[in-house]
Each structure stands twice: as structure tokens, then as C-alpha cells.
MARLO-435649 format. One record per atom (N, C-alpha, C): residue number from 1; atom name; y, x, z. Coordinates in nm, 3 decimals. Example, Ala and Ser with C-alpha at 12.3 -4.5 7.8 and 13.67 -1.06 7.14 Angstrom:
MARLO-435649
   i at      yy      xx      zz
   1  N  -0.569   1.319   0.780
   1 CA  -0.450   1.230   0.780
   1  C  -0.330   1.320   0.780
   2  N  -0.225   1.285   0.708
   2 CA  -0.106   1.367   0.714
   2  C   0.003   1.290   0.787
//
This chain:
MARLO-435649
   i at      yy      xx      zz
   1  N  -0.226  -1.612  -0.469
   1 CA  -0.307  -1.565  -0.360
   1  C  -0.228  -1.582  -0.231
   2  N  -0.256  -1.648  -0.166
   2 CA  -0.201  -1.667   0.005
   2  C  -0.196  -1.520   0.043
   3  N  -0.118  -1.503   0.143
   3 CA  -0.061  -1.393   0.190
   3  C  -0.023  -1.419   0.347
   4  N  -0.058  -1.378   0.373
   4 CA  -0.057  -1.327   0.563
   4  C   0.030  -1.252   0.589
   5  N   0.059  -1.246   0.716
   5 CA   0.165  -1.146   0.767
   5  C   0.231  -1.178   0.833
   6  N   0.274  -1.273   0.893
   6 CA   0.427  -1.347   0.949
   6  C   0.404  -1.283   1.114
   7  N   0.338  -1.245   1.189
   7 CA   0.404  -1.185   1.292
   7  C   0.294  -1.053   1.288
   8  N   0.306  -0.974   1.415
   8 CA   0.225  -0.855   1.416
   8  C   0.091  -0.848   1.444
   9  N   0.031  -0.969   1.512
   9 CA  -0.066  -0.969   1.562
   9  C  -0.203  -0.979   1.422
  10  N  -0.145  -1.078   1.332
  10 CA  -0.220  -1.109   1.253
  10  C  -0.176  -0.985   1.110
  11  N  -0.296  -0.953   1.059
  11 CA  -0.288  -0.796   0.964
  11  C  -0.230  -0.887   0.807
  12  N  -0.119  -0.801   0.827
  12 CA  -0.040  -0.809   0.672
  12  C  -0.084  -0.768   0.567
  13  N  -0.117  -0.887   0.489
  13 CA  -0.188  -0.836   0.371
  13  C  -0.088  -0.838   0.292
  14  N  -0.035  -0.716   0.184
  14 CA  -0.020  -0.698   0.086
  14  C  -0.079  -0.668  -0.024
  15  N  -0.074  -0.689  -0.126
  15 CA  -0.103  -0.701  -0.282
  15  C  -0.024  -0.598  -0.340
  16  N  -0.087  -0.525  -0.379
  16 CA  -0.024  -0.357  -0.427
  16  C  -0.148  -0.335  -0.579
  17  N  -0.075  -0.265  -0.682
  17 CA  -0.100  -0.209  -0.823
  17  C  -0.101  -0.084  -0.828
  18  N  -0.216   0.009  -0.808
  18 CA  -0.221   0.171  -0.803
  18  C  -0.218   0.196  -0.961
  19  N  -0.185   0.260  -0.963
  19 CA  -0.184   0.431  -1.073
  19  C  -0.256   0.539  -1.011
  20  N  -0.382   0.556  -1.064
  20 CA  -0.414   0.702  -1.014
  20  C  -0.372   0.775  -1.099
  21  N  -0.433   0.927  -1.066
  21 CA  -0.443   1.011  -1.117
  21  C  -0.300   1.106  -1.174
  22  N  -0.165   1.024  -1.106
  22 CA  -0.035   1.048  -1.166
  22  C   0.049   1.188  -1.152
  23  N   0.122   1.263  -1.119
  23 CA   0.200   1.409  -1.131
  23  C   0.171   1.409  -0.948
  24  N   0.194   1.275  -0.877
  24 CA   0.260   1.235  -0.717
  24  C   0.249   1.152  -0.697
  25  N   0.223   1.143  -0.598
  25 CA   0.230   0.959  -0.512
  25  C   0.321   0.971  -0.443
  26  N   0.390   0.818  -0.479
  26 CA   0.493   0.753  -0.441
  26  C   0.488   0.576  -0.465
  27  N   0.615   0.537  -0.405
  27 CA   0.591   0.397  -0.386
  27  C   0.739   0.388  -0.516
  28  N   0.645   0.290  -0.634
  28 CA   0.733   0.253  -0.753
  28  C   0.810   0.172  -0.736
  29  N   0.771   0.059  -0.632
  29 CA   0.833  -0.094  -0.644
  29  C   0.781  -0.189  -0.726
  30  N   0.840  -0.267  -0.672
  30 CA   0.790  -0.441  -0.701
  30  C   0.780  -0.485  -0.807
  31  N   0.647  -0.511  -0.878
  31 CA   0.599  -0.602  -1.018
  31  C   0.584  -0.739  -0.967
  32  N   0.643  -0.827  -0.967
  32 CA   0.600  -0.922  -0.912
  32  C   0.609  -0.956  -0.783
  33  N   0.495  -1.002  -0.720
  33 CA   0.495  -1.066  -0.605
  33  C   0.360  -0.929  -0.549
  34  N   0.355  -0.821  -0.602
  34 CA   0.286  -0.676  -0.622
  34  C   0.337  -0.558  -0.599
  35  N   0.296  -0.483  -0.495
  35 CA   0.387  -0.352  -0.514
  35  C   0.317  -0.257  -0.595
  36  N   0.382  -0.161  -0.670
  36 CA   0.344  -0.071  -0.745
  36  C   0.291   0.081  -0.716
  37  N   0.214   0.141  -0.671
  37 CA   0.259   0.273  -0.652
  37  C   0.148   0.347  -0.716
  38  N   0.181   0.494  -0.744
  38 CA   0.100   0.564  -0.820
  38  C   0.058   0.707  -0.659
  39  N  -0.065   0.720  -0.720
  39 CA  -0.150   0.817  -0.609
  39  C  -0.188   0.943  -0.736
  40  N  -0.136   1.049  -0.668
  40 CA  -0.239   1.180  -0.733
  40  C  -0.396   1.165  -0.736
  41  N  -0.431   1.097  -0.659
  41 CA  -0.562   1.129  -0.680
  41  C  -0.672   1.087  -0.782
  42  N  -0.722   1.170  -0.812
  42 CA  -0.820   1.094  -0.890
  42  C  -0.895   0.933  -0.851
  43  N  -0.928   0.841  -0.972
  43 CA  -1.018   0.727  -0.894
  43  C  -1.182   0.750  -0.929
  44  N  -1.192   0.816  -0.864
  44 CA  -1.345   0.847  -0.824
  44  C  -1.382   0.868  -0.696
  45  N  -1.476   0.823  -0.655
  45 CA  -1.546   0.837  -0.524
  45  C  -1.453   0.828  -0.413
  46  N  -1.409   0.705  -0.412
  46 CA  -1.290   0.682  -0.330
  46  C  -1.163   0.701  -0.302
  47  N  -1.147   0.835  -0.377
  47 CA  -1.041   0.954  -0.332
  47  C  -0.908   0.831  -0.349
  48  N  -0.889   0.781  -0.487
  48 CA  -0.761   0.677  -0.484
  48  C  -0.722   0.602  -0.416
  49  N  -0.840   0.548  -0.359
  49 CA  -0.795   0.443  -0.230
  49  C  -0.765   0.503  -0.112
  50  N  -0.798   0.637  -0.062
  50 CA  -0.790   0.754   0.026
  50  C  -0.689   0.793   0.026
  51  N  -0.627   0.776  -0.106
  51 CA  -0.483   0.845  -0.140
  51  C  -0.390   0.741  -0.121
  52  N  -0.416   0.602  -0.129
  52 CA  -0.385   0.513  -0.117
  52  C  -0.352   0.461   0.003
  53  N  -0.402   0.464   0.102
  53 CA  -0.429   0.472   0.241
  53  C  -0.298   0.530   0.274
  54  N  -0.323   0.667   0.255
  54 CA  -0.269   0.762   0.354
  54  C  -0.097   0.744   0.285
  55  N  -0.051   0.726   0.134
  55 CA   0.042   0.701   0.127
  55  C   0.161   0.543   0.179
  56  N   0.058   0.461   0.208
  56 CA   0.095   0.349   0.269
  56  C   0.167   0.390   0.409
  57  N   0.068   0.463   0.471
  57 CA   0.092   0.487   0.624
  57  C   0.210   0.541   0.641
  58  N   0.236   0.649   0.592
  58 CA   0.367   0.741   0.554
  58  C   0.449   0.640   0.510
  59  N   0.460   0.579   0.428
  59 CA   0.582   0.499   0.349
  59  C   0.644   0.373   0.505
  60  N   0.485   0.355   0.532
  60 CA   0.512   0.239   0.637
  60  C   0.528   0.270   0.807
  61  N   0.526   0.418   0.822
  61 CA   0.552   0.397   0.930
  61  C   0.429   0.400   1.038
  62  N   0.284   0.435   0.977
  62 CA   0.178   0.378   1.110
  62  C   0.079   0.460   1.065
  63  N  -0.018   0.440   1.205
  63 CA  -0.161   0.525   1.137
  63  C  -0.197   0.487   1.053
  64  N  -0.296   0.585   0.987
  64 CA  -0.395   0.577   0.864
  64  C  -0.462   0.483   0.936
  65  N  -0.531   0.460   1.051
  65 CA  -0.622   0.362   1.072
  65  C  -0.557   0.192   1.075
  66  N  -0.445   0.164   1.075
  66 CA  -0.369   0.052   1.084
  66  C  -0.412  -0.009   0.894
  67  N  -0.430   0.096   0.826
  67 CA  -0.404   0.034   0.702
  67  C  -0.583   0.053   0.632
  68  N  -0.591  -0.089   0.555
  68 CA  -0.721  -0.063   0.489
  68  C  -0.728  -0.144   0.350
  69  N  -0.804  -0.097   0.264
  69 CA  -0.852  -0.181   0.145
  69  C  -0.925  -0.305   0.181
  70  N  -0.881  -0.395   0.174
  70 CA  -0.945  -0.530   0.183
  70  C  -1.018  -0.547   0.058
  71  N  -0.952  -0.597  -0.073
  71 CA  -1.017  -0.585  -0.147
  71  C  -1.005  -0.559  -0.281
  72  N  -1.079  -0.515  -0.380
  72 CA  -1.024  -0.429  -0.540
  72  C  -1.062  -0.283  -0.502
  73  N  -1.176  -0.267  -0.406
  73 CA  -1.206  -0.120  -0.431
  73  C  -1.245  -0.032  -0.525
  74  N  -1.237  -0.106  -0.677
  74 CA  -1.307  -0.060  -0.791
  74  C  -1.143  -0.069  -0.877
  75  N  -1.089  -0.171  -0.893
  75 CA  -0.988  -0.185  -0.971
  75  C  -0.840  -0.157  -0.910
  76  N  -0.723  -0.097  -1.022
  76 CA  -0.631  -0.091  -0.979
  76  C  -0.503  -0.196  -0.898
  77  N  -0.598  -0.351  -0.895
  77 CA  -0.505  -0.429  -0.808
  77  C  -0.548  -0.425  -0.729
  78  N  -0.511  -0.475  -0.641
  78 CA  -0.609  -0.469  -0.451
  78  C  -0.514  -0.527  -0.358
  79  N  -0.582  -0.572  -0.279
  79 CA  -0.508  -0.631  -0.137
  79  C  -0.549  -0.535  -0.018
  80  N  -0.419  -0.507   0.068
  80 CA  -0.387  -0.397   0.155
  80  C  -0.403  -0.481   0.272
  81  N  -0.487  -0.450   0.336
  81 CA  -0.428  -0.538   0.511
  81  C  -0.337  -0.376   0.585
  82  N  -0.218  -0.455   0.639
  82 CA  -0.198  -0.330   0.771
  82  C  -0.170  -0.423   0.908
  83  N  -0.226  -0.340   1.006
  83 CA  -0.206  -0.401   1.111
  83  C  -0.088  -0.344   1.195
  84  N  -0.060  -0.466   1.286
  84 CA   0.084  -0.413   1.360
  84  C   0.199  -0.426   1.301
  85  N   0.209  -0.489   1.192
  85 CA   0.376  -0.464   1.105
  85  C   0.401  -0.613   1.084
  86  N   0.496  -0.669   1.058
  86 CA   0.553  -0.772   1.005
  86  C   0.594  -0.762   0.846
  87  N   0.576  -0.887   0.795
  87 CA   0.615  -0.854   0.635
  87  C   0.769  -0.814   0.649
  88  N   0.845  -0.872   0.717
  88 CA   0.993  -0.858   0.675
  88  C   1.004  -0.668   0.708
  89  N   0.932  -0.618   0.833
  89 CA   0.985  -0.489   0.805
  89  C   0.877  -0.383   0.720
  90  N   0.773  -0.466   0.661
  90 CA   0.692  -0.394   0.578
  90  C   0.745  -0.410   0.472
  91  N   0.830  -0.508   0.411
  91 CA   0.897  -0.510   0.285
  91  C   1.004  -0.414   0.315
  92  N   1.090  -0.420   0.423
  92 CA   1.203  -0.290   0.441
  92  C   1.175  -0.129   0.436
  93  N   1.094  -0.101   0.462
  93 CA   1.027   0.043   0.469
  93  C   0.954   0.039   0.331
  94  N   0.920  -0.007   0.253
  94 CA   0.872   0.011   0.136
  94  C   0.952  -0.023   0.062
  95  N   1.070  -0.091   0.063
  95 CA   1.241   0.000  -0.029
  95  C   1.252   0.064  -0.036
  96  N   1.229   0.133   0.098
  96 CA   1.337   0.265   0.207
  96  C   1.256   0.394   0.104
  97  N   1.127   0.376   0.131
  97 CA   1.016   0.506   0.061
  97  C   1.014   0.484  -0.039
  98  N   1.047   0.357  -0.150
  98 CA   1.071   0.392  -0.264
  98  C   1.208   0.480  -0.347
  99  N   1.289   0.422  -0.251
  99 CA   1.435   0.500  -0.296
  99  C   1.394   0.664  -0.244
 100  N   1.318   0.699  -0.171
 100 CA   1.306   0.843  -0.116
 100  C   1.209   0.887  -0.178
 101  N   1.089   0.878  -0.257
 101 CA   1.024   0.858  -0.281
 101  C   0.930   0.983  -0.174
 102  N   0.840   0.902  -0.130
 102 CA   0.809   0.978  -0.034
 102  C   0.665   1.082  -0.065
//
């Protein structure tokens, strides 16, 4: 899957693997060319991707509105757009919050 991102203007899509429903959300780390993370929330009626959302923002640094489900709103793979970030420091801050787990 092509992947976007290389400066700020244009929205960084990442490719991320949820876990709902888990003890906490946090950011697991890298399966692949995929980030991993598990969300408390249930996946029903949005709430996972909600949970999903809001733990991105935190891990990354930006509003909730910077970050959105592009696409996999039903399944646990999905592509993340965030806007405003660069991959190189969207890959650095999603080390950073995995080692902390945030």
C-alpha cells in the first residue's frame, strides 16, 4: 500500500492494527510496515475508532481533529491520515509513547 507523508502539508497516512476491547490503550509497536496498538474500548458503534483517535493524538502530539480513520472502519487494520506531522517525527513519537506507554 503506498504511503504518504513526506512533508507536513500533505496528511500522513499510517497503517495501524487495533486491539479493542484490551485492560488499556497504548501504542504496542511495529508488526511490519503496521503499527500495533490496543484501545479499551469496545468495537461497537464506533467507540474503537474513537478510542483510536484520541489515543493517536496523545501518543502524537496533536489535536483529535488532525487525526482520522481513512479507512477499515469495520476491521481491525486501517489506515490513519494525520495532518501536520511528518513521517520521520510521527515514527519518533510513536517509539517515544510506546516505551511510556501512554
Amino acid at each position: 500500500m503506498p504511503v504518504r507523508g513526506t512533508s507536513a502539508e500533505t496528511p500522513l497516512r499510517l497503517s495501524v492494527r487495533v486491539v479493542p476491547g484490551a485492560r488499556r490503550s497504548e501504542v504496542v509497536g511495529r508488526v511490519g510496515e503496521a503499527w500495533k496498538l490496543r484501545v479499551a474500548a469496545p468495537p461497537e458503534r464506533g467507540r474503537a475508532n474513537d478510542e483510536l483517535v484520541a489515543l493517536l493524538a496523545r501518543a502524537l502530539h496533536v489535536p483529535r481533529s488532525s487525526v482520522r480513520v481513512a479507512r477499515g472502519h469495520t476491521t481491525g487494520r486501517k489506515l490513519v491520515e494525520v495532518e501536520h506531522l511528518t513521517r520521520e517525527e510521527a515514527e519518533r513519537r510513536l517509539v517515544s509513547a510506546g516505551k511510556e506507554r501512554v
